[in-house]
C-alpha atoms as an extended CHARMM CRD file, in Angstrom:
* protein
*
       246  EXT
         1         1  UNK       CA            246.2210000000      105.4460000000      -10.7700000000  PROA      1               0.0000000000
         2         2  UNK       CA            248.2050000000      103.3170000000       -8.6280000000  PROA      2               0.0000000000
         3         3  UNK       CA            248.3330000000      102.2160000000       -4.9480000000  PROA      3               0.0000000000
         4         4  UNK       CA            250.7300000000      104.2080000000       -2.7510000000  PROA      4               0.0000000000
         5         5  UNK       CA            253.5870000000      102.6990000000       -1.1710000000  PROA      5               0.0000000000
         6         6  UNK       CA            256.3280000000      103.1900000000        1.4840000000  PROA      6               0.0000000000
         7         7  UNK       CA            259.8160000000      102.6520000000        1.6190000000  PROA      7               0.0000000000
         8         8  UNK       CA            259.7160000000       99.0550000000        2.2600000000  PROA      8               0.0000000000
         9         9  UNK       CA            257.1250000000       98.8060000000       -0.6600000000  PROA      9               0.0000000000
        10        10  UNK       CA            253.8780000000       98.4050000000        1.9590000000  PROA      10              0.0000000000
        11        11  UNK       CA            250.4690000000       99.3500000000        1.1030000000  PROA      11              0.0000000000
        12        12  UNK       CA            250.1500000000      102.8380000000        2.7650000000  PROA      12              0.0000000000
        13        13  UNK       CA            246.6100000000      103.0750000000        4.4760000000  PROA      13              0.0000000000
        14        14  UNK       CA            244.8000000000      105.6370000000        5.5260000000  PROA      14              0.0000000000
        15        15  UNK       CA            242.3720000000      105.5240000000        8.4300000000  PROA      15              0.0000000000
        16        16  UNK       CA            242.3280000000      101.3460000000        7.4810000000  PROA      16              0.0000000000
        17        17  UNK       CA            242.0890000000      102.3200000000        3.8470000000  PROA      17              0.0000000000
        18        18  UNK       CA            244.6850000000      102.1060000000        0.7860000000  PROA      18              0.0000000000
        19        19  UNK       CA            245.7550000000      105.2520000000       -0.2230000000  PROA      19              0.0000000000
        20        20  UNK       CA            245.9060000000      105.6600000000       -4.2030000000  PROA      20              0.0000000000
        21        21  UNK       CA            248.0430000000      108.0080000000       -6.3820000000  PROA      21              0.0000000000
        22        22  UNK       CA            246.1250000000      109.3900000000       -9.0810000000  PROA      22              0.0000000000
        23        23  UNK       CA            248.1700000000      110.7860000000      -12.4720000000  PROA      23              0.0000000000
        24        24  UNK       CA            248.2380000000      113.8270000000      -11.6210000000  PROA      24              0.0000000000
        25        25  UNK       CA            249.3090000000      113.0190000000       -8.0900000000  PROA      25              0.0000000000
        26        26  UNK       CA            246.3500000000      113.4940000000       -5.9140000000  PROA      26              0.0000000000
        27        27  UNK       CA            246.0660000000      110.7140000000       -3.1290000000  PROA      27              0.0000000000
        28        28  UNK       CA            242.4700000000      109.5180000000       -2.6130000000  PROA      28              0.0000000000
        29        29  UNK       CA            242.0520000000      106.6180000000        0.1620000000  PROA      29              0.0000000000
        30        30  UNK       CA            239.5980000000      104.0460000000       -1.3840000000  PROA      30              0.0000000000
        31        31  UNK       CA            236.7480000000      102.9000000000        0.5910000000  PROA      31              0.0000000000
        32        32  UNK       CA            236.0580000000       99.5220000000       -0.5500000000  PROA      32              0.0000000000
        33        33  UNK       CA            232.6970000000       98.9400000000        0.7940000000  PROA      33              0.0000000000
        34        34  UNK       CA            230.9280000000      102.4080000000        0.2400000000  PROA      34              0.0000000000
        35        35  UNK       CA            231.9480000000      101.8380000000       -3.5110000000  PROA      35              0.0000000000
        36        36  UNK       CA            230.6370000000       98.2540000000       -3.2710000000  PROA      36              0.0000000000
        37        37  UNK       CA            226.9720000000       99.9680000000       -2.0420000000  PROA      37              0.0000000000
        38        38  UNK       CA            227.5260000000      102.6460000000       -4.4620000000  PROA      38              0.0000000000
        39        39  UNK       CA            227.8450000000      100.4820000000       -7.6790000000  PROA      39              0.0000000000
        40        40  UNK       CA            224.6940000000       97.9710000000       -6.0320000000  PROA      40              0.0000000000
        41        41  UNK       CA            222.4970000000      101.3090000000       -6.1740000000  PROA      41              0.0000000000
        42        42  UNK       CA            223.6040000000      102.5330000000       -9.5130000000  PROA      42              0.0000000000
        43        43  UNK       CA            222.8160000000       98.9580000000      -10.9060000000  PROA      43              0.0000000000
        44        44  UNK       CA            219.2410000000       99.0950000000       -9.4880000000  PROA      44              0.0000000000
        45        45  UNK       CA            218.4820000000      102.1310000000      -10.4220000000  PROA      45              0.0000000000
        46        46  UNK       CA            219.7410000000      101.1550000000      -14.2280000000  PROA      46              0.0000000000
        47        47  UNK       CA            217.1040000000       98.3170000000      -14.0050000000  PROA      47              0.0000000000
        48        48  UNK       CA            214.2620000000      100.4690000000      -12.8530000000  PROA      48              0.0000000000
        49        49  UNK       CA            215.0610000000      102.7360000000      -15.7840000000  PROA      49              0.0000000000
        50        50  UNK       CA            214.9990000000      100.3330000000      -17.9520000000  PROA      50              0.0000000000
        51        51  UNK       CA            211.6550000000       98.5820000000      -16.8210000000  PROA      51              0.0000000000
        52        52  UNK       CA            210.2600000000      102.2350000000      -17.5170000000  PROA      52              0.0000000000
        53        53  UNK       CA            211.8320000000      102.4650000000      -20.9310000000  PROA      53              0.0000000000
        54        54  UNK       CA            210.7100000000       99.1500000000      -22.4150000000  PROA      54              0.0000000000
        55        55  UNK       CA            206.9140000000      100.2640000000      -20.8930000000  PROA      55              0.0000000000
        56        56  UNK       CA            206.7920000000      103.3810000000      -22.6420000000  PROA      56              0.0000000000
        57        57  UNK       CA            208.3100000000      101.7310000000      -25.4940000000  PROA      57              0.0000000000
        58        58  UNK       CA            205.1710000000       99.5650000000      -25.4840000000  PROA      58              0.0000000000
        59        59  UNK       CA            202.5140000000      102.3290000000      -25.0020000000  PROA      59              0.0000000000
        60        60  UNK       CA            203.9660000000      104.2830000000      -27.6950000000  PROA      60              0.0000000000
        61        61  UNK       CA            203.3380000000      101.0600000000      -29.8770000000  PROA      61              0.0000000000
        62        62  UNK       CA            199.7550000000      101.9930000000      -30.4310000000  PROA      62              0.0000000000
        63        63  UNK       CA            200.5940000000      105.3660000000      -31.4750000000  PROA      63              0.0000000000
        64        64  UNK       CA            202.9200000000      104.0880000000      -34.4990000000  PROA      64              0.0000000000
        65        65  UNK       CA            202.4760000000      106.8260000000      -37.4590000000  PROA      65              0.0000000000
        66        66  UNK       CA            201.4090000000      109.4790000000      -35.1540000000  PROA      66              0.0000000000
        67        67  UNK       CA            204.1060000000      112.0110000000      -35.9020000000  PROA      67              0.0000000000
        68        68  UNK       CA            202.6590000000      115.7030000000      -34.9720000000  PROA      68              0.0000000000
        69        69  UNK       CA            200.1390000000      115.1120000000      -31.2830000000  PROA      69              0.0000000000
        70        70  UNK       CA            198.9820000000      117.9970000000      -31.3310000000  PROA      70              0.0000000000
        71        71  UNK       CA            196.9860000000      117.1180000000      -34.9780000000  PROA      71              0.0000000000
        72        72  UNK       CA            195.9090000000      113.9580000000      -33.4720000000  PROA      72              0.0000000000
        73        73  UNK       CA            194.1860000000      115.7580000000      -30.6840000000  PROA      73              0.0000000000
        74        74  UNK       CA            192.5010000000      118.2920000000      -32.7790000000  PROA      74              0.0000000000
        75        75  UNK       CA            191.3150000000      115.3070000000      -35.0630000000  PROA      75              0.0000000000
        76        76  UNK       CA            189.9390000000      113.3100000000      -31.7310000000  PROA      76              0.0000000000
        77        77  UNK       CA            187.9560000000      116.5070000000      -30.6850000000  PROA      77              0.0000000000
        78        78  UNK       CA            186.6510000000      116.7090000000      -34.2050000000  PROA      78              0.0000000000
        79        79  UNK       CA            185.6250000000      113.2850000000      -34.7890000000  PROA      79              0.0000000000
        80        80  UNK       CA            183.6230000000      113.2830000000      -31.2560000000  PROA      80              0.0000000000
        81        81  UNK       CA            182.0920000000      116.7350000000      -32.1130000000  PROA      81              0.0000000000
        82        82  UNK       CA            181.3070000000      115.0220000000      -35.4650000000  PROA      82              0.0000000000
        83        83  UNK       CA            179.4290000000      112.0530000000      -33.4290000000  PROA      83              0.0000000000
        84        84  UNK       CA            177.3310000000      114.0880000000      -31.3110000000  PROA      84              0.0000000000
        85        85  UNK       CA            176.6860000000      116.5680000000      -34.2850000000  PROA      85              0.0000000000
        86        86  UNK       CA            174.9280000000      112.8920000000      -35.9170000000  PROA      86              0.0000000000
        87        87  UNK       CA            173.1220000000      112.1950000000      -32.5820000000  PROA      87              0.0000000000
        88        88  UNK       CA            171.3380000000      115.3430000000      -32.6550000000  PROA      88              0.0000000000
        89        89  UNK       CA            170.7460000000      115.2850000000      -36.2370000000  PROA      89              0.0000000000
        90        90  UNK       CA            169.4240000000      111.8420000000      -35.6680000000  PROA      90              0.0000000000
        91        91  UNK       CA            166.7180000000      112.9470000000      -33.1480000000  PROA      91              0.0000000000
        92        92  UNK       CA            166.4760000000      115.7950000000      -35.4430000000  PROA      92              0.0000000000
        93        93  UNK       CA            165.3380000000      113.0430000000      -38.4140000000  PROA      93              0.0000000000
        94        94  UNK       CA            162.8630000000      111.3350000000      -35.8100000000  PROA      94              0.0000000000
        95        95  UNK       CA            160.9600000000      114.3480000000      -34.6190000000  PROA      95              0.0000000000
        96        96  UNK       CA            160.5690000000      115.4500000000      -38.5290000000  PROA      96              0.0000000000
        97        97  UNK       CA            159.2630000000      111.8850000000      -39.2200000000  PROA      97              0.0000000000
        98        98  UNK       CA            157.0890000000      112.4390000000      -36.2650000000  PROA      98              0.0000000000
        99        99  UNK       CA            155.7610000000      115.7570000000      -37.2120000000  PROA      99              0.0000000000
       100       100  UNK       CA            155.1610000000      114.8910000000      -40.6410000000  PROA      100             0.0000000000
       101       101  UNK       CA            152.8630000000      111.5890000000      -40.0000000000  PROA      101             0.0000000000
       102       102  UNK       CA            151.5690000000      113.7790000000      -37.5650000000  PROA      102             0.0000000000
       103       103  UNK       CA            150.2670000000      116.4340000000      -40.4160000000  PROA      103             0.0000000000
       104       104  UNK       CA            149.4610000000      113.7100000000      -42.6640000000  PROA      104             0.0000000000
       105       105  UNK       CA            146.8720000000      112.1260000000      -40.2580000000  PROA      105             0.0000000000
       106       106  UNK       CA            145.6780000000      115.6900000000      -39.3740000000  PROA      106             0.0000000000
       107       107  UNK       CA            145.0750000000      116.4840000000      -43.0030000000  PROA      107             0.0000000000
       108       108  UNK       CA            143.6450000000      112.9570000000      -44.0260000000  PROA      108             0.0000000000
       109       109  UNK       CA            141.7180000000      112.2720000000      -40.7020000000  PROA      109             0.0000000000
       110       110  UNK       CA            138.3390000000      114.1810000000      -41.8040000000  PROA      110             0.0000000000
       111       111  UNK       CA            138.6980000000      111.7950000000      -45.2160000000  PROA      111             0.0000000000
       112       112  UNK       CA            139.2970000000      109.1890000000      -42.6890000000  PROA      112             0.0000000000
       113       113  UNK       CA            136.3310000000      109.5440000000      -40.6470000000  PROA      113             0.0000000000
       114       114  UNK       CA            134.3310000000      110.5470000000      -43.8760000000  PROA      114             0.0000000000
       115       115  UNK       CA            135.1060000000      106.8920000000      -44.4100000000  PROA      115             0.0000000000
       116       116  UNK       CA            134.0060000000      105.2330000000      -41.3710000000  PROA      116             0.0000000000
       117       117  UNK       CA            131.1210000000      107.7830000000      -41.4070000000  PROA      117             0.0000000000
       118       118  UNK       CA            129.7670000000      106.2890000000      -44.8630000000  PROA      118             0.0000000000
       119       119  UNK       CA            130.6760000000      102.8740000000      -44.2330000000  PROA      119             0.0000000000
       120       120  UNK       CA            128.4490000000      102.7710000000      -41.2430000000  PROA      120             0.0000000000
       121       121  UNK       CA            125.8500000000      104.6340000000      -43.1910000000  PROA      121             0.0000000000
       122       122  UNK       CA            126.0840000000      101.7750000000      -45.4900000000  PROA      122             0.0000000000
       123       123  UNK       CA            125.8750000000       98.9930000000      -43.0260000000  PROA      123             0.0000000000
       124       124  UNK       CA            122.8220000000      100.5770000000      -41.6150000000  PROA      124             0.0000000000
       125       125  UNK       CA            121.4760000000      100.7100000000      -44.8970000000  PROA      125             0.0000000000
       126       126  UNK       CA            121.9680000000       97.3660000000      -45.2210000000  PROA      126             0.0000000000
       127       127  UNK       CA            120.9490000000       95.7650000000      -42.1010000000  PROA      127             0.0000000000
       128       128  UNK       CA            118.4490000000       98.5500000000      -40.8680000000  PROA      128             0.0000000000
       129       129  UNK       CA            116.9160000000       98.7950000000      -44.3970000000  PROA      129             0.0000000000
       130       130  UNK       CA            116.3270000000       94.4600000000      -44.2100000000  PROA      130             0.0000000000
       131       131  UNK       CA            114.5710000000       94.8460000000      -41.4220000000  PROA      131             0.0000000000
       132       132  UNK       CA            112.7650000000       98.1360000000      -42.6870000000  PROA      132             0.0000000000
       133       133  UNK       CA            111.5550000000       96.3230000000      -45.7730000000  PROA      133             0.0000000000
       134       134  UNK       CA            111.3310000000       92.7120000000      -44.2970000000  PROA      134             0.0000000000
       135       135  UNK       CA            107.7640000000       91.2140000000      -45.7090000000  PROA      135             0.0000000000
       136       136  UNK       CA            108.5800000000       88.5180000000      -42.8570000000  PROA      136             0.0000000000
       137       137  UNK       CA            108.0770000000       91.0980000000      -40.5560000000  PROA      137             0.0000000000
       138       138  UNK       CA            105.3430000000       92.7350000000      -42.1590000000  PROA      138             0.0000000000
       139       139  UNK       CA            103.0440000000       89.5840000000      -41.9150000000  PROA      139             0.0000000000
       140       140  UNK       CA            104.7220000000       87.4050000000      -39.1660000000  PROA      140             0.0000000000
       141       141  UNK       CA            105.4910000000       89.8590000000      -36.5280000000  PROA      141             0.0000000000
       142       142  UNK       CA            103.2390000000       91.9350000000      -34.1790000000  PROA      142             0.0000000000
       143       143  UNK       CA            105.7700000000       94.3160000000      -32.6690000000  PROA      143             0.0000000000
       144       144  UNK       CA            107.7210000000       97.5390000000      -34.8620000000  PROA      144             0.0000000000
       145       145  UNK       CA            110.5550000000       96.2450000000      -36.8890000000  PROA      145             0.0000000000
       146       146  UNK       CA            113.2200000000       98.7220000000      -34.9100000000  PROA      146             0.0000000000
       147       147  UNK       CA            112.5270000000       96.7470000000      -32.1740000000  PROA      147             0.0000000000
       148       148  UNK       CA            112.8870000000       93.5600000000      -34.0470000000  PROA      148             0.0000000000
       149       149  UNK       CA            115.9680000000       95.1030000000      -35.2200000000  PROA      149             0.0000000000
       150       150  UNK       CA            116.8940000000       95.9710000000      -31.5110000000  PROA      150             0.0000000000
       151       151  UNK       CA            116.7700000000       92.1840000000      -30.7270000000  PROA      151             0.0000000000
       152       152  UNK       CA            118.5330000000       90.5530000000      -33.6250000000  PROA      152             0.0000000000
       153       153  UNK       CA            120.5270000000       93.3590000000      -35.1000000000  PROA      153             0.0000000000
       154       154  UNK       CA            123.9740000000       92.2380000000      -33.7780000000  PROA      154             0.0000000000
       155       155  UNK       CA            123.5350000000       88.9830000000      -36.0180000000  PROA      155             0.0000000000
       156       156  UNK       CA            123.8030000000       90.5440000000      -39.4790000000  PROA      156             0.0000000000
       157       157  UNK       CA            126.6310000000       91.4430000000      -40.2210000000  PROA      157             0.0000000000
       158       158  UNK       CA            127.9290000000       93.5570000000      -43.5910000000  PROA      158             0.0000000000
       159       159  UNK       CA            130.6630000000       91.3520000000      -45.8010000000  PROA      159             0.0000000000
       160       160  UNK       CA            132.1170000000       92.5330000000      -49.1810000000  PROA      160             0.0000000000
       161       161  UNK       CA            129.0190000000       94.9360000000      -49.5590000000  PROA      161             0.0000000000
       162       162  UNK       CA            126.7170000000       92.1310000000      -48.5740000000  PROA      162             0.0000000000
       163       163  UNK       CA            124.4700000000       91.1380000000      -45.2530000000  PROA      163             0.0000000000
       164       164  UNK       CA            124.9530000000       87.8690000000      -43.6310000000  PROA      164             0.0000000000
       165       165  UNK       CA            123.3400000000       86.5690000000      -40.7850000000  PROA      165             0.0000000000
       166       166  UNK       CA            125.3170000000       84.4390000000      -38.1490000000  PROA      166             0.0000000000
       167       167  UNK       CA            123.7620000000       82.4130000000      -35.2330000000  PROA      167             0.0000000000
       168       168  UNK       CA            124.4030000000       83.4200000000      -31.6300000000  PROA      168             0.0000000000
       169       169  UNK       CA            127.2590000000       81.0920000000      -31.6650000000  PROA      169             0.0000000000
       170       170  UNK       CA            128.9180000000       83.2610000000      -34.4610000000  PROA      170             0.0000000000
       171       171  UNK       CA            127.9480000000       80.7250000000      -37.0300000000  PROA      171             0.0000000000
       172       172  UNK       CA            126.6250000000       81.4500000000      -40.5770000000  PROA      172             0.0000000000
       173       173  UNK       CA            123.1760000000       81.0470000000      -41.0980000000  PROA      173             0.0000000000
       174       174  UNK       CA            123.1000000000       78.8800000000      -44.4620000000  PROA      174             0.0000000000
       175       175  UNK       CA            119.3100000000       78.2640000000      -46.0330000000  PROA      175             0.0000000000
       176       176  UNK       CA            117.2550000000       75.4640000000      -45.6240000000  PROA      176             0.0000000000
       177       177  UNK       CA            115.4710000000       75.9190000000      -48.9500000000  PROA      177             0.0000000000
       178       178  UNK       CA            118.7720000000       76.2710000000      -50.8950000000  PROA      178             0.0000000000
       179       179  UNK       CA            121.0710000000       74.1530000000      -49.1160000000  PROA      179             0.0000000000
       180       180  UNK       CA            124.6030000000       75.1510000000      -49.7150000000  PROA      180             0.0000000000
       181       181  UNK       CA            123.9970000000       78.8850000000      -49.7990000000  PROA      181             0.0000000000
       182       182  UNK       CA            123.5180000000       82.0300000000      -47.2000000000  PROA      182             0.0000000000
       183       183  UNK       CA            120.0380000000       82.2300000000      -46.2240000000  PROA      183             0.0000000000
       184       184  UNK       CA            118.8270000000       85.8620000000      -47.3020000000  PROA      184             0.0000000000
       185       185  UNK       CA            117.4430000000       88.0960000000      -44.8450000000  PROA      185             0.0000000000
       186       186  UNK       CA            114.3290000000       87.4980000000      -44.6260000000  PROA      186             0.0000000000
       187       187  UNK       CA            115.0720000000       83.6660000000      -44.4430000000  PROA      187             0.0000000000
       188       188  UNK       CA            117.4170000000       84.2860000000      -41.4360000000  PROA      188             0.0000000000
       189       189  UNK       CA            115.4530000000       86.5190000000      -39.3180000000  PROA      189             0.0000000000
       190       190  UNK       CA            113.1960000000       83.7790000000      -39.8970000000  PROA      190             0.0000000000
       191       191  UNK       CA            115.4960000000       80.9290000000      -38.5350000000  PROA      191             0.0000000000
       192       192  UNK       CA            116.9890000000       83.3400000000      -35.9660000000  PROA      192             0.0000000000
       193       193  UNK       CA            113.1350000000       84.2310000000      -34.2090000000  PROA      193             0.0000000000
       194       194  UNK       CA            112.2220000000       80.4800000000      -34.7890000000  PROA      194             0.0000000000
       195       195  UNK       CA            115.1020000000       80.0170000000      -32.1530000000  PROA      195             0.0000000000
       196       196  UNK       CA            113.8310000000       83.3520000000      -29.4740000000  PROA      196             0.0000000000
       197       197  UNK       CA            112.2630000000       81.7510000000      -26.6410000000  PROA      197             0.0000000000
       198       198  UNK       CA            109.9900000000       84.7660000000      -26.8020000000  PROA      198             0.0000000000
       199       199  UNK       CA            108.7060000000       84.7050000000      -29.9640000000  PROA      199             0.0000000000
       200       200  UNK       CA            105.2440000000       83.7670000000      -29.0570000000  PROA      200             0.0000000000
       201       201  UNK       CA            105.1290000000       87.3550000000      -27.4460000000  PROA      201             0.0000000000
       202       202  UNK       CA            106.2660000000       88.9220000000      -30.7310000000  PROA      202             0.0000000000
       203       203  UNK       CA            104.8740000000       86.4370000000      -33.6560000000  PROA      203             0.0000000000
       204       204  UNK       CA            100.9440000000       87.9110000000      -34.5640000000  PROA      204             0.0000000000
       205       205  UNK       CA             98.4690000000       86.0610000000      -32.9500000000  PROA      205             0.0000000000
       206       206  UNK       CA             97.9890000000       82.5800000000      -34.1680000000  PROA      206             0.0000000000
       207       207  UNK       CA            101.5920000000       81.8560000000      -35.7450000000  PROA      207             0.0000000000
       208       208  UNK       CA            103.4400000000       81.3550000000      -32.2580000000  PROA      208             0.0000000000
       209       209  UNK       CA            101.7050000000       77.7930000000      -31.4960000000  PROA      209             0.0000000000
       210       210  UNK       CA            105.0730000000       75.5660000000      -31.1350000000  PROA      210             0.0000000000
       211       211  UNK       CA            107.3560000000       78.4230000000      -32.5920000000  PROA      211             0.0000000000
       212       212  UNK       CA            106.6420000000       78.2370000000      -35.7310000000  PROA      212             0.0000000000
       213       213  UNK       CA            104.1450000000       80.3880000000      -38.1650000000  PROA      213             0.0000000000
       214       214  UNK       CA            100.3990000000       78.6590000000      -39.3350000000  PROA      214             0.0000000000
       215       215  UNK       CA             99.9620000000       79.2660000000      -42.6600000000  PROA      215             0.0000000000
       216       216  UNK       CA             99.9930000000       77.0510000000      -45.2660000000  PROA      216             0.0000000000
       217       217  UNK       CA            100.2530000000       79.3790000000      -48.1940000000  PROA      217             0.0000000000
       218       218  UNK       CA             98.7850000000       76.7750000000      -50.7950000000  PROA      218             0.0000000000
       219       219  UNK       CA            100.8980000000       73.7950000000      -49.5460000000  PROA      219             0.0000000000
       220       220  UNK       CA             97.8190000000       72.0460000000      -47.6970000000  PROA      220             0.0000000000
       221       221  UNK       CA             98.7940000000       69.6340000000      -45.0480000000  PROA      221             0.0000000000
       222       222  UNK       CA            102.4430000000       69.3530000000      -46.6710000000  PROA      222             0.0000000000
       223       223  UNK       CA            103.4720000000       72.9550000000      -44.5670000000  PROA      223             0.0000000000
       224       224  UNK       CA            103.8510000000       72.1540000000      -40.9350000000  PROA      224             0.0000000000
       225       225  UNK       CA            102.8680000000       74.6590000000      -38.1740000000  PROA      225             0.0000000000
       226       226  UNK       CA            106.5730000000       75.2110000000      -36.8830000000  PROA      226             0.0000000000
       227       227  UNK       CA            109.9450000000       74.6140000000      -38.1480000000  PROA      227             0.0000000000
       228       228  UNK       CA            110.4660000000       72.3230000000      -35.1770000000  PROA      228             0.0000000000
       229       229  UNK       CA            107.3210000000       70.3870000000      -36.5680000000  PROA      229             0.0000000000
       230       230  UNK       CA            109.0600000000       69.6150000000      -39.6220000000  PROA      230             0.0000000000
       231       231  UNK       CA            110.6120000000       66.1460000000      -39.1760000000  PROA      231             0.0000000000
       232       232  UNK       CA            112.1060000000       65.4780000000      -42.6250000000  PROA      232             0.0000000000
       233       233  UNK       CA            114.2560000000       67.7670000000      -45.1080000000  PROA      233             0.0000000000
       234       234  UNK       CA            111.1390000000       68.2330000000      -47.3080000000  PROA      234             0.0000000000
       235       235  UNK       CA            108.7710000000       69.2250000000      -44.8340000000  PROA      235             0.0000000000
       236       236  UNK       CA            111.5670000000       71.6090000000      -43.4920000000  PROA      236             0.0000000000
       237       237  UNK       CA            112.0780000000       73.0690000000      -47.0010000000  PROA      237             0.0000000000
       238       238  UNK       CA            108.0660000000       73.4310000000      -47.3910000000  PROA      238             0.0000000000
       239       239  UNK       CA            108.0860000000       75.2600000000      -44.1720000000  PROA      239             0.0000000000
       240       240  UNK       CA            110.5110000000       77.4070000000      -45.3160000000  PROA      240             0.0000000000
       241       241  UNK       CA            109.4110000000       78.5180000000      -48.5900000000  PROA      241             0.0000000000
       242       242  UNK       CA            105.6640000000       78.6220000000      -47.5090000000  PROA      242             0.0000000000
       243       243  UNK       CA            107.5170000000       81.1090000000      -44.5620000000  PROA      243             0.0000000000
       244       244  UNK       CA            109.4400000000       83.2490000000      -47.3190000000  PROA      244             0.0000000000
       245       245  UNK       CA            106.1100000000       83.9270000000      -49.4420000000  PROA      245             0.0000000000
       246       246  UNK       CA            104.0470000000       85.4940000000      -47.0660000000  PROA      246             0.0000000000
């Protein structure tokens, strides 16, 4: 292609534009500046292309040995069905948990209560029975034992098969006579209706002067009339033993 000239070797234009001869002889006027906008456009529209290309190139990145999409679909839809298949079998596993501790307690609950039943049959045994066969009662006190046992019932208590008697500030009653060891029953109700400020309405007539209980039992003058009499360890320990013998 070459530009088209006249006889004295001028450009020849065409409407203000050079005319060009192409090989096979076609003339084609150029226009300069259209080309100029053309080639501008072209150029942004390669850039824009390749923006997208090196973006997709990116994203596809993370899908590097994926060769067949269609399999890696199928294998996403089977791994989620696969998840929620273990969150139902999971609730599954907690409601047979559930159901079988709840048929264990069903079928052991009657031994269970068979239990508590003859553990409280043995604790009444053992606390009603003291006060049932209490000699203290029998010769110090002038009301029924069941209402003796009404008053200080709550402070015996039943530990490792054995009754022990606590204060009504939840301390152990320990004897006077043995020092070092649990007062027995009958030693304890003593201590515990020395303390009742009514026990001059339930101690026989006679024993109630100043709390305690009038009767020497062989000791003479050693034996004090009450506990609160007693001023030293030995009359305390006479008091008591005179007090456990009746």
């Amino acid at each position: 292609m070459k530009l088209k000239l006249d006889e004295n070797g001028n450009v020849v234009l065409q409407d203000g534009k050079p005319v060009y001869v192409h090989d096979d002889g076609t003339e084609i006027a150029f226009d300069a500046p259209q080309t100029v906008a053309t080639i501008s456009r072209l150029n942004s529209e390669l850039k824009t292309t390749r923006e997208n290309k090196e973006k997709a190139e990116t994203a596809l990145k993370a899908f590097d040995g994926i060769d067949d999409p269609a399999a890696a679909k199928t294998a996403l839809a089977t791994v989620k069905n696969y998840d929620d298949k273990e969150l139902v079998d999971a609730g599954e596993v907690e409601k047979v948990k559930a159901e079988a501790i709840k048929a264990v307690e069903e079928k052991y609950a009657p031994i269970v209560q068979q239990r508590d039943d003859l553990q409280n049959q043995l604790h009444g045994e053992l606390i009603g029975g003291g006060f049932a066969r209490s000699q203290m009662i029998k010769d110090k006190i002038s009301v029924p034992a069941d209402m003796i046992q009404a008053q200080f019932g709550r402070n015996f208590k039943v530990e490792n098969g054995k009754v022990v008697a606590y204060d009504n500030n939840g301390q152990q009653l320990f004897s006077r006579a043995r020092p070092g060891e649990l007062a027995d029953f009958d030693e304890a109700l003593g201590l515990l209706v020395d303390g009742y400020q009514f026990k001059d309405q339930i101690l026989k007539g006679g024993q109630g002067n100043g709390g305690g209980y009038q009767n020497n039992g062989g000791q003479g003058g050693n034996v004090k009339a009450s506990l609160a009499d007693c001023k030293t360890d030995d009359e305390k320990i006479a008091y008591l033993k005179n007090a456990g013998t009746q």
